[in-house]
C-alpha positions in Angstrom: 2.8 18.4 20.7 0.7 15.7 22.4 -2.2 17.5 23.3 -2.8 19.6 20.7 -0.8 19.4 17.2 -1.0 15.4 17.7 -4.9 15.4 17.5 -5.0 18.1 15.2 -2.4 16.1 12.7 -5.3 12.8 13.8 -8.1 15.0 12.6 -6.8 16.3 9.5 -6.0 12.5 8.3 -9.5 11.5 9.5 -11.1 14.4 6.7 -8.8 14.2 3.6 -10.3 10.5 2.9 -13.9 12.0 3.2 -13.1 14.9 0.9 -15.6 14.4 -2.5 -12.4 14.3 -4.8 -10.7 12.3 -3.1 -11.2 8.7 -5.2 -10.0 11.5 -8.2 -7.1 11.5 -5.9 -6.8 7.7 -6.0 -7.4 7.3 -9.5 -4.5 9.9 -10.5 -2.7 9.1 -7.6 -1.9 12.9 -6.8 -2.9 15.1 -3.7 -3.7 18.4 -4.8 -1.2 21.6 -3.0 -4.3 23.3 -1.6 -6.5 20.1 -0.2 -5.1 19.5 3.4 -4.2 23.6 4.2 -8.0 24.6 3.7 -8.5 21.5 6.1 -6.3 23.3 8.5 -7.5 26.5 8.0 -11.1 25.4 9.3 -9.5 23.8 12.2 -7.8 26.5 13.1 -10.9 28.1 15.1 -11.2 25.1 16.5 -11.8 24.9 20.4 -9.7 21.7 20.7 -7.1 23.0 18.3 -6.7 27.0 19.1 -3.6 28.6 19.9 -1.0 26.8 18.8 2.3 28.0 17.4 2.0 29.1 13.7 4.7 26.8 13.0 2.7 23.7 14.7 0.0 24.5 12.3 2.4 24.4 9.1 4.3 21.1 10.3 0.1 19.7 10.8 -0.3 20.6 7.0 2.8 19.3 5.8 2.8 15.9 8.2 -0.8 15.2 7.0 0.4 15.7 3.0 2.9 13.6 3.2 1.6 10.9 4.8 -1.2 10.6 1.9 1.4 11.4 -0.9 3.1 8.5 -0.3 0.4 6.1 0.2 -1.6 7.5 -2.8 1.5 6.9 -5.1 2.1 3.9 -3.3 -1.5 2.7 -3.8 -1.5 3.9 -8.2 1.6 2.0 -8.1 0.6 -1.2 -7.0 -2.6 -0.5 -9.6 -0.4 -0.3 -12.4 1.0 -3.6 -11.1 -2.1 -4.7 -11.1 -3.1 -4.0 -14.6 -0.1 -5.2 -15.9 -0.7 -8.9 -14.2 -4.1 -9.0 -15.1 -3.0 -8.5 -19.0 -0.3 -11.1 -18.5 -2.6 -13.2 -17.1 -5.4 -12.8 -20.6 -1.6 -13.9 -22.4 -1.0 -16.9 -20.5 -3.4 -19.3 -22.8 -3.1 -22.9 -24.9 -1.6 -21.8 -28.4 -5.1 -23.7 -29.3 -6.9 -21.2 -27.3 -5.5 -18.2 -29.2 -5.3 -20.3 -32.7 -9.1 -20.7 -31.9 -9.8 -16.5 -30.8 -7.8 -15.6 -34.1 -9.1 -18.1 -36.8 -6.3 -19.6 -37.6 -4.7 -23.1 -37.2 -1.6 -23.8 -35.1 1.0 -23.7 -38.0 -0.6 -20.3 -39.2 -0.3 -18.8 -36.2 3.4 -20.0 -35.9 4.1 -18.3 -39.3 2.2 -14.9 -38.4 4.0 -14.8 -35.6 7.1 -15.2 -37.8 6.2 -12.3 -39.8 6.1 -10.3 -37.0 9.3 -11.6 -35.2 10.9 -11.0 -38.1 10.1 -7.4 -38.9 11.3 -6.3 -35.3 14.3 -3.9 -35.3 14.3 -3.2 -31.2 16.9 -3.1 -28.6 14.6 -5.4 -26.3 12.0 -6.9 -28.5 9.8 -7.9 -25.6 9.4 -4.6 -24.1 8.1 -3.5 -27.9 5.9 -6.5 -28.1 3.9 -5.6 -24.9 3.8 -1.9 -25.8 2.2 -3.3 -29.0 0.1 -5.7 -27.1 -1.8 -3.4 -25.1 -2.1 -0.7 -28.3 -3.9 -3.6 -30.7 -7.3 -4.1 -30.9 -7.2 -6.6 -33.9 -7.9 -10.3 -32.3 -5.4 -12.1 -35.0 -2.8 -9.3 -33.9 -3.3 -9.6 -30.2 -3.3 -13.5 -30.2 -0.5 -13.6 -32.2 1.6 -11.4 -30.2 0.7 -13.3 -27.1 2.0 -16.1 -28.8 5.7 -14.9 -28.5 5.5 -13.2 -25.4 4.8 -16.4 -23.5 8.0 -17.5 -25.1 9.6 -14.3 -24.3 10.0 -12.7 -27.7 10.7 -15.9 -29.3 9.7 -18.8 -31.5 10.9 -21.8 -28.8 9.6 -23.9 -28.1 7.4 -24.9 -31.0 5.3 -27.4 -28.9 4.5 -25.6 -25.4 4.3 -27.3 -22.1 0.9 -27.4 -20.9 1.6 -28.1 -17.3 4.1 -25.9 -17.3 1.7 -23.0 -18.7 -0.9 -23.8 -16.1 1.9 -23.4 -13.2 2.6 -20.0 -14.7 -1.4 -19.2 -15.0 -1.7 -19.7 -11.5 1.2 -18.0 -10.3 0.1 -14.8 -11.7 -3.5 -15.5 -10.1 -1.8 -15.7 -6.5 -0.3 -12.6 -7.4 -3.6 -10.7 -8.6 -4.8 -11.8 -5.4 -2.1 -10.6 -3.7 -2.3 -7.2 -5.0 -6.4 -6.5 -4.7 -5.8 -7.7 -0.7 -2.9 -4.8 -0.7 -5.2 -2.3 -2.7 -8.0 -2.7 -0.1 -5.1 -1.8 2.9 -7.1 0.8 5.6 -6.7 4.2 5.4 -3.4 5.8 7.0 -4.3 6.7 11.0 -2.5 8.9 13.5 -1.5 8.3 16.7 -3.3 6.9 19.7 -1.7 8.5 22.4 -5.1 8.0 24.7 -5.1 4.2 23.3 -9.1 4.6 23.3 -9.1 2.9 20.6 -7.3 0.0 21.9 -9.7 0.8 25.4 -12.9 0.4 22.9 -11.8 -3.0 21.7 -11.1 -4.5 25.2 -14.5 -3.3 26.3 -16.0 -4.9 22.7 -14.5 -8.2 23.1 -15.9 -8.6 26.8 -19.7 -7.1 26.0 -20.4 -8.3 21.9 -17.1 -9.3 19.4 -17.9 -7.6 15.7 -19.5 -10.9 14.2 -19.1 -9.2 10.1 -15.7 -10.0 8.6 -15.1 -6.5 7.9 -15.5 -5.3 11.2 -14.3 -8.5 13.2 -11.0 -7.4 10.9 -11.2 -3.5 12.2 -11.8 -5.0 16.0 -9.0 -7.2 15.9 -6.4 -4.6 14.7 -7.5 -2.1 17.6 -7.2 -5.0 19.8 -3.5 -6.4 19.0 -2.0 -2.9 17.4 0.6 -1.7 19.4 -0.4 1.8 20.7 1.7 4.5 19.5 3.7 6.3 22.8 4.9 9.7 20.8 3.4 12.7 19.5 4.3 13.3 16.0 7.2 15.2 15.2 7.2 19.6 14.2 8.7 19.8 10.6 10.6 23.1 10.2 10.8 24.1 6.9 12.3 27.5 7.4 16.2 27.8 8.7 15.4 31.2 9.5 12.5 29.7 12.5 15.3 28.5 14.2 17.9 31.1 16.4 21.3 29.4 17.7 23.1 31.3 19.9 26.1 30.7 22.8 25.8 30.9 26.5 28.0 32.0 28.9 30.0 28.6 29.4 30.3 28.1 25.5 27.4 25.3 24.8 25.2 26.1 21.5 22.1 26.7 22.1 18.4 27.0 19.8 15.2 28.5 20.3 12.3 27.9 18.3 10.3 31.1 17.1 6.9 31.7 17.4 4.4 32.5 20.2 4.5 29.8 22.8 7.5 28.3 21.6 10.0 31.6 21.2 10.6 31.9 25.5 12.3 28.0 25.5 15.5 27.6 25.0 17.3 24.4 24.3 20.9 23.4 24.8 22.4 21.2 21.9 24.1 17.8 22.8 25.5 16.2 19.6 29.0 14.0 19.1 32.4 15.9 18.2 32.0 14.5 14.7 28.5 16.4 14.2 29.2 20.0 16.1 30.9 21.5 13.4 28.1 21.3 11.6 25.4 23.3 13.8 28.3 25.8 14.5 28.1 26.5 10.7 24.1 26.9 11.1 25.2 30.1 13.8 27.8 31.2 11.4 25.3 31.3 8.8 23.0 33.5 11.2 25.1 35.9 12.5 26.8 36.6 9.3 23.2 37.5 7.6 22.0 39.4 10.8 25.4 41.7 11.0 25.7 42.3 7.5 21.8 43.8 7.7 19.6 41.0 5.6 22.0 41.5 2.6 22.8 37.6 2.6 20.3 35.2 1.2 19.4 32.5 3.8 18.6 30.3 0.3 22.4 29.8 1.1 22.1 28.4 4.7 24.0 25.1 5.1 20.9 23.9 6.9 17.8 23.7 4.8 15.4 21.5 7.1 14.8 20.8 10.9 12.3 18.2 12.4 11.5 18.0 16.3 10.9 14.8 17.7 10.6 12.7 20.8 12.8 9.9 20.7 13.5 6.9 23.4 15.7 7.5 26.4 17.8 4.2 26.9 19.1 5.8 30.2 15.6 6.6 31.6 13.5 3.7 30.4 11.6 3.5 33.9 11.0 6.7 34.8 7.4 7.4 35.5 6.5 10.6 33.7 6.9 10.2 29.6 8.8 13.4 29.6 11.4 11.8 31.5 11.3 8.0 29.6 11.6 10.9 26.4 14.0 13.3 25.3 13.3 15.6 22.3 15.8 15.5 19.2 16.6 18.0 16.4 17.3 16.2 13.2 18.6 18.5 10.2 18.8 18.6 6.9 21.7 20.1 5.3 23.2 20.5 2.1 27.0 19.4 2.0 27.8 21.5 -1.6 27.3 24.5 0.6 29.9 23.8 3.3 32.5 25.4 0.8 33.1 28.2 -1.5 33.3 26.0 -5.1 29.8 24.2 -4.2 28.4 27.5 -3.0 29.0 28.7 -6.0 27.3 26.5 -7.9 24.0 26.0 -5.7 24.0 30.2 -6.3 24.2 29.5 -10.0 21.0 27.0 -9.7 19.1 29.5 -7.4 19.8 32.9 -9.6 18.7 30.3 -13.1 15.6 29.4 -11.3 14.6 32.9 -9.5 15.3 34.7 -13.3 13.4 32.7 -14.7 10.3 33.0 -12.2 10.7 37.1 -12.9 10.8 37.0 -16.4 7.6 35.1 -16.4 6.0 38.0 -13.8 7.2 40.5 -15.7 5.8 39.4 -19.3 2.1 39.8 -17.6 0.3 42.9 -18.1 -1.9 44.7 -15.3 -0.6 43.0 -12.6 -1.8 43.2 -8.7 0.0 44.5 -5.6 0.5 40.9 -4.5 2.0 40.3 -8.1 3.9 43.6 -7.9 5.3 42.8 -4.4 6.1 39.0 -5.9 8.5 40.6 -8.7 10.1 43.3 -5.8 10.9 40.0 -3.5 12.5 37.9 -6.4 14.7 41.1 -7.4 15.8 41.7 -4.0 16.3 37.6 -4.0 18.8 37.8 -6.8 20.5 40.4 -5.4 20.9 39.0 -2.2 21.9 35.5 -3.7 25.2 37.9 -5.1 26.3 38.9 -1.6 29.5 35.9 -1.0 29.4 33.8 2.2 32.7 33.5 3.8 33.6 29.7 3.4 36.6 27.1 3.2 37.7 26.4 0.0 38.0 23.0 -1.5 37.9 22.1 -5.3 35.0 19.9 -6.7 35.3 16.7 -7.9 35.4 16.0 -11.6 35.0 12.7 -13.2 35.5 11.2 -16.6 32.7 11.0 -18.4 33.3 7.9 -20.0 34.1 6.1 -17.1 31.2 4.4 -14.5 30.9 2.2 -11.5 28.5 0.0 -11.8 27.4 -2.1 -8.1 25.6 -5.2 -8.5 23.7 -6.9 -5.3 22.8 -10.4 -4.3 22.8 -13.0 -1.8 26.3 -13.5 -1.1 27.7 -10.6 -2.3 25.7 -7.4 -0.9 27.7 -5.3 -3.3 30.5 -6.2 -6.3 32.0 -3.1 -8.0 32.9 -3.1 -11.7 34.8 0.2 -13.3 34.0 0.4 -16.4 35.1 2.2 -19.8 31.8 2.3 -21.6 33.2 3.9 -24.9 35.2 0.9 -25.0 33.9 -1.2 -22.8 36.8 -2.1 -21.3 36.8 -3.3 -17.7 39.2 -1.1 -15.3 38.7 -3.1 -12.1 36.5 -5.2 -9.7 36.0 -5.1 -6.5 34.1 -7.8 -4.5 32.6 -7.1 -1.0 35.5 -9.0 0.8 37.9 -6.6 -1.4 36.0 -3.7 -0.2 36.1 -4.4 3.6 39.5 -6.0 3.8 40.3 -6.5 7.2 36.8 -5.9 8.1 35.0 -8.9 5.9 35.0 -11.0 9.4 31.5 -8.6 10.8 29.6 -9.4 7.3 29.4 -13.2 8.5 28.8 -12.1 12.1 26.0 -9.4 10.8 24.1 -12.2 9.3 24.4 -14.6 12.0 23.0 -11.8 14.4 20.2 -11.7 11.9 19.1 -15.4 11.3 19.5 -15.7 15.3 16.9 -13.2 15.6 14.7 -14.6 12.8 14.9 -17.7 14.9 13.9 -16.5 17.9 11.3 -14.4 16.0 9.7 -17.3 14.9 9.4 -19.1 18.1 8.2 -16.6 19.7 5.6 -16.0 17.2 4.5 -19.6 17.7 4.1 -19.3 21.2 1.7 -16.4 20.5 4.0 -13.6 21.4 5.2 -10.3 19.5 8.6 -10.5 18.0 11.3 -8.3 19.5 13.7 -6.9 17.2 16.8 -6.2 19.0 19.4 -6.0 15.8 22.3 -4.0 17.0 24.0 -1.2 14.5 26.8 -3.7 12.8 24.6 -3.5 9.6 24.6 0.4 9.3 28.6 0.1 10.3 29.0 -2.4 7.0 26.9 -0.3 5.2 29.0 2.5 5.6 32.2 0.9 5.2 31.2 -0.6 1.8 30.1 3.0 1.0 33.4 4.6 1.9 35.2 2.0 0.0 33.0 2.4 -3.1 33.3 6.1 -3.3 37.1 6.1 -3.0 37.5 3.3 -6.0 35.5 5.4 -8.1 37.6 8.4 -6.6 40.9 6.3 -7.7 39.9 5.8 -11.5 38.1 9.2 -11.7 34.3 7.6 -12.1 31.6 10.5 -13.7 29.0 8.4 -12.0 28.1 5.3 -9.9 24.8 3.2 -11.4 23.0 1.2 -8.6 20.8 -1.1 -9.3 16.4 -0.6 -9.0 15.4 -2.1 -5.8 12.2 -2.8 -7.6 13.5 -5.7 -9.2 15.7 -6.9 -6.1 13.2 -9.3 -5.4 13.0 -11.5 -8.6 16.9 -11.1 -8.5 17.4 -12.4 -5.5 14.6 -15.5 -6.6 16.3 -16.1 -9.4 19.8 -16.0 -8.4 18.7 -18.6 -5.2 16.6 -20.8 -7.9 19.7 -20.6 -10.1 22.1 -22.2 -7.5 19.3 -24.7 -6.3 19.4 -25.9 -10.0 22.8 -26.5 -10.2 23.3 -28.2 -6.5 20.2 -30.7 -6.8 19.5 -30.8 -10.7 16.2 -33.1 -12.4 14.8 -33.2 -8.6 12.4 -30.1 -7.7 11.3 -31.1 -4.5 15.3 -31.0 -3.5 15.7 -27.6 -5.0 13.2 -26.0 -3.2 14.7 -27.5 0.6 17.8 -26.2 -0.7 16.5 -23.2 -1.8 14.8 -22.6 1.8 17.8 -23.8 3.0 19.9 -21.3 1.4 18.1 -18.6 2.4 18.1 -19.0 6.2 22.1 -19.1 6.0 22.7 -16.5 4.0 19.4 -14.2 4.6 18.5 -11.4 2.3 20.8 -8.3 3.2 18.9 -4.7 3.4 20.0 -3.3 0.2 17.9 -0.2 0.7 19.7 1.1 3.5 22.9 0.0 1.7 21.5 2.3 -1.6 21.0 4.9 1.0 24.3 4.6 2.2 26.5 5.0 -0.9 24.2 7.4 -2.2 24.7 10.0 0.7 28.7 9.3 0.3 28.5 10.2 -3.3 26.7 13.0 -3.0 29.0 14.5 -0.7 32.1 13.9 -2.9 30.4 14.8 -5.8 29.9 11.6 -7.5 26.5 11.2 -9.6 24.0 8.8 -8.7 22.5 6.8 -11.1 19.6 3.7 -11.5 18.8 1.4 -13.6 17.6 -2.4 -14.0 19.8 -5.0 -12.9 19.8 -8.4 -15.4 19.2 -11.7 -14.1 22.5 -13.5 -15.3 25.1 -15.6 -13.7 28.0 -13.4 -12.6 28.4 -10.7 -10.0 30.7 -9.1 -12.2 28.9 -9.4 -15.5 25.8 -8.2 -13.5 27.9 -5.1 -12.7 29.7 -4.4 -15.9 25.7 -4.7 -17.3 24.6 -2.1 -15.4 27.6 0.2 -16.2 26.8 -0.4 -20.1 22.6 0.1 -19.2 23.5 3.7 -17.3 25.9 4.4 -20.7 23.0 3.5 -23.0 19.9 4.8 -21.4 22.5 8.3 -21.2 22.8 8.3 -25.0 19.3 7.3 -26.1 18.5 10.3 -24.3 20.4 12.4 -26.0 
C-alpha cells in the first residue's frame, strides 16, 4: 500500500490533468468511465508499479476517479455560481443607466415594468423573471426586467438608493473575486509519503526562493503543507473478495483474496454493538457457498469494504509506522437487507432492473459471444435473486402520506421539528432542540463552549505563527445522534411519510440573515453597533456543523424507513414557521411533480 499502490494512485492523478480532453472535462464537468482505467492499464507494465494484487489495481482506478469527480463537479459548480453573479452583477445599475440602454425615460420604464409585473401568474415571480432575464435578447426587455429584480420582483421603492445600490455592486464584486481565486485552486495531488516534495522546498529556500508569484505560491505550499503519513486506502467493491471465517478460539476472522494478499489473515476487533453485523457478512457466505452458488451475493448485507491505516492512540511513539498504525476495515452495508420484509423489496428492485437489462440484450439481432454470455449471466442473475435468504422478520415502516416532518436549523436552535398535515396544513406538533434532548440539553451549551475555547486558542496560536490543533472531543457526534434518535421517533409517533431537511447550500445566508436579523432588533438605526453585536453573537453561540447533523438523521431514517427529503429553507423569523415552510415546500415541489 505504501510502496507501490500509493505511487501508482500519485501517478495516475499526475496524468488525467494532462489528458487532451481533459478541459472538455472541465467545461462539462464530467470524467468519462473509461479515462483513468486505460491510465492504469499502461501502468500496469510498469517497473515501479508490477505485481500488485488485482484488487490494488481496481481500488487505484476507482481512488483516482473519485477524487477528480468530485472536484470537477465541484469546480462546474462554483462556474455556474460564477455566471450567475456576474449577470447579477450587469443587473445591479442606476434606473438612469438602464432608462438610458433602453430609450426610455424613468416613468416609462416604471410603467413597462408595470406591464410586465402585471402579467405574471408564477408561484415565485422572481425565479421567472431571471429565467426570462437570461432568455431576452431585446435591450428594452432586459433593462426593464432588471428594473424589478433589483427590487426583488417588485415596484418599491419608486426612488432607489444609490448608495445603497453601490454597497450591493460591490458586494457581488468581492464575491466574483472570490470565486475566480477558488476556480484557479491547484490540481488535486496524492500523498507524499517520501515528503521530497517538502525536502525540495527546504533545499529551494536555502540555495534561490521562486522570485514569480506563481511559483513563490507553489514553493510556499510545499514548504508549510503538512506531509501526508498514510498510504491511501484499498476500496473493495466486491463482498465476494473478502472470506470471513472462525478460528479455533471463536474470534472472526477475514482474508483478502488475490495474489499477495490471499495468505494474510486478519482477526476482527470491533465493539459488541457492531459484531452482529460482520457475523451476518459470514452468514451471508457460508449460506451461498453450502447451498452451491444458488444465492445471489446482490443480496449480501455488506455491499462495500475500504482498507485503511488509521492512528493508534495507544502506540503514538513507537518507532516503526506499522506500529504508530493499525489497519481498519470500514463497511458498507445495507440495513433493508438485515431482514426478510426489506429483502424482499431490494430483490424486487434488483429482478426490475436485471429484466430490464435482458430485454434490451435480447431485442438485438446478431449478437457476440460476449453479448451471448452477458444475457446467460443476467438469466442465471434472476434466478439466483429468487433463491430466499434465511432472515429475521420485522415489518416495514409505513407512513401517512399526508403527513411530514419538516427540521429547520439556525444559530440557536441546531434543529426545531414541525409535524405537519400538508393537505390541511394543520400543525401536529413541535419540537425544539431542548425538547428533543430533554435531560440531555445541558452538553449542547458545553459542546459549544468546547468549540469557541478552541477557536480561541486557534487563533492565538495562529498569531504566534503556529498551526492550529484541533483537539474537539466526540460530544458533537453524541448530540448529533441524540437529536437524530429523537427526530426519528417523533416522526415514528405521528406516523411521518417523510422528513424534509433543509439545503445546506443556502445555510450560509440563513445563518447571515438570521444573525443580521437579531443585530437589527438589539442595536436598531446604528450599523456600526450591529455589526459588534453581530461578531459578537457569533463567537457565543458559534455556527453548529449542520452537515454532520444532516448526515446524522439521514442515516437514522433510512434505517427505519423514513424518506429523506431537501429542499430550500426561507429566510423568515420563526424556527417554527421556518419548519412548517419547509414541510409545505417538500408537499408542493411533490405535487408539481406529479
Amino acid at each position: 500500500m505504501a510502496e507501490r499502490n500509493t505511487p501508482l494512485v500519485n501517478e495516475v492523478l499526475r496524468r488525467v490533468p494532462e489528458q487532451t480532453d481533459f478541459a472538455k472535462w472541465q467545461k462539462s464537468g464530467r470524467l468519462p468511465d473509461r479515462s483513468v482505467a486505460q491510465i492504469v492499464e499502461s501502468l500496469k507494465t510498469d517497473p515501479r508499479f508490477i505485481d500488485q494484487p488485482a484488487w490494488y489495481y481496481i481500488s487505484a482506478k476507482k481512488q483516482v476517479a473519485y477524487t477528480f469527480r468530485s472536484w470537477l463537479k465541484l469546480q462546474h459548480r462554483k462556474q455556474w455560481k460564477l455566471e450567475g453573479k456576474r449577470r447579477w452583477l450587469s443587473i445591479l445599475q442606476p434606473d438612469s443607466e438602464l432608462a438610458k440602454q433602453a430609450n426610455y425615460t424613468l416613468a416609462e420604464l416604471r410603467q413597462a415594468a408595470t406591464r410586465i409585473l402585471n402579467q405574471i401568474d408564477a408561484l415565485e415571480p422572481f425565479k421567472y423573471l431571471l429565467c426570462d432575464y437570461g432568455r431576452s435578447k431585446s435591450a428594452k426587455r432586459r433593462s426593464t426586467l432588471a428594473y424589478l429584480l433589483k427590487r426583488n420582483a417588485q415596484l418599491v421603492p419608486e426612488v432607489e438608493n444609490l448608495d445603497k445600490l453601490r454597497k450591493r455592486h460591490h458586494k457581488t464584486e468581492i464575491a466574483i473575486q472570490r470565486l475566480e481565486i477558488q476556480l484557479q485552486a491547484s490540481l488535486p495531488k496524492g500523498r507524499d509519503l517520501m515528503e521530497s516534495a517538502h525536502i525540495e522546498a527546504l533545499v529551494q529556500s536555502i540555495q534561490s526562493p521562486p522570485l514569480e508569484d506563481k511559483d513563490f505560491v507553489t514553493w510556499q505550499q510545499n514548504l508549510t503543507r503538512k506531509p501526508a503519513k498514510l498510504p491511501f486506502p484499498v476500496i473493495y467493491e466486491t463482498v465476494e473478495s473478502l472470506t470471513w471465517a472462525h478460528d479455533d478460539k471463536g474470534y472472526l476472522l477475514v482474508r483478502f483474496q488475490g495474489k499477495g494478499t490471499g495468505e494474510h489473515v486478519f482477526r476482527v476487533y470491533c465493539d459488541k454493538t457492531h459484531q452482529h453485523w460482520f457475523e451476518r457478512f459470514l452468514d451471508d457466505q457460508e449460506t451461498k457457498r453450502t447451498s452451491g452458488d444458488k444465492h445471489s451475493a446482490g443480496l449480501f448485507t455488506l455491499r462495500s469494504a475500504k482498507l485503511s491505516w488509521v492512528v493508534s492512540k495507544t502506540h503514538l511513539h513507537e518507532a516503526e509506522p506499522w506500529n504508530r498504525y493499525h489497519l481498519c476495515l470500514l463497511c458498507t452495508v445495507d440495513t433493508r437487507l438485515w431482514t426478510m420484509e426489506g429483502t424482499q423489496l431490494v430483490k424486487a428492485q434488483k429482478a426490475a432492473g436485471t429484466a430490464a437489462k435482458l430485454q434490451s440484450r435480447r431485442a438485438k439481432e446478431g449478437l457476440s459471444k460476449n453479448q451471448q454470455a452477458d444475457i446467460r449471466r443476467l438469466e442465471s442473475t434472476l434466478e439466483r435473486l429468487e433463491v430466499p435468504y434465511s432472515r429475521p422478520s420485522r415489518m416495514l415502516y409505513q407512513g401517512t402520506d399526508n403527513i411530514l416532518v419538516g427540521i429547520s436549523m439556525g444559530l440557536d436552535q441546531p434543529a426545531t421539528v414541525a409535524v405537519v398535515n400538508v393537505s390541511t396544513q394543520e400543525m401536529l406538533a413541535y419540537r425544539s432542540t431542548k425538547q428533543l434532548l430533554g435531560d440531555k440539553y445541558k452538553l449542547l451549551n458545553r459542546a459549544r463552549t468546547e468549540r469557541a475555547r478552541i477557536a480561541h486558542q486557534g487563533h492565538r496560536q495562529r498569531l504566534k505563527g503556529g498551526k492550529r490543533i484541533n483537539s474537539e472531543s466526540q460530544l458533537g457526534v453524541y448530540i448529533d445522534r441524540l437529536l437524530a434518535k429523537a427526530i426519528v421517533e417523533v416522526a415514528q409517533q405521528y406516523q411521518a411519510a417523510s422528513i424534509v431537511l433543509p439545503d445546506l447550500k443556502d445555510i450560509r445566508e440563513i445563518v447571515e440573515a438570521e444573525v443580521g436579523q437579531r443585530a437589527a432588533v438589539r442595536v436598531p438605526d446604528f450599523i456600526d453597533g450591529q455589526r459588534r453585536y453581530a461578531k459578537a453573537y457569533r463567537a457565543q453561540v458559534h455556527q453548529w456543523s449542520y452537515r454532520r447533523l444532516q448526515a446524522a438523521i439521514t442515516s437514522k431514517a433510512e434505517q427505519s424507513g423514513l424518506v429523506v427529503e431537501t429542499v430550500r429553507q426561507q429566510c423568515i423569523a420563526s424556527d417554527q414557521e421556518k419548519a412548517k415552510a419547509l414541510a409545505l415546500k417538500a408537499y408542493t415541489n411533490r405535487v408539481n411533480v406529479v
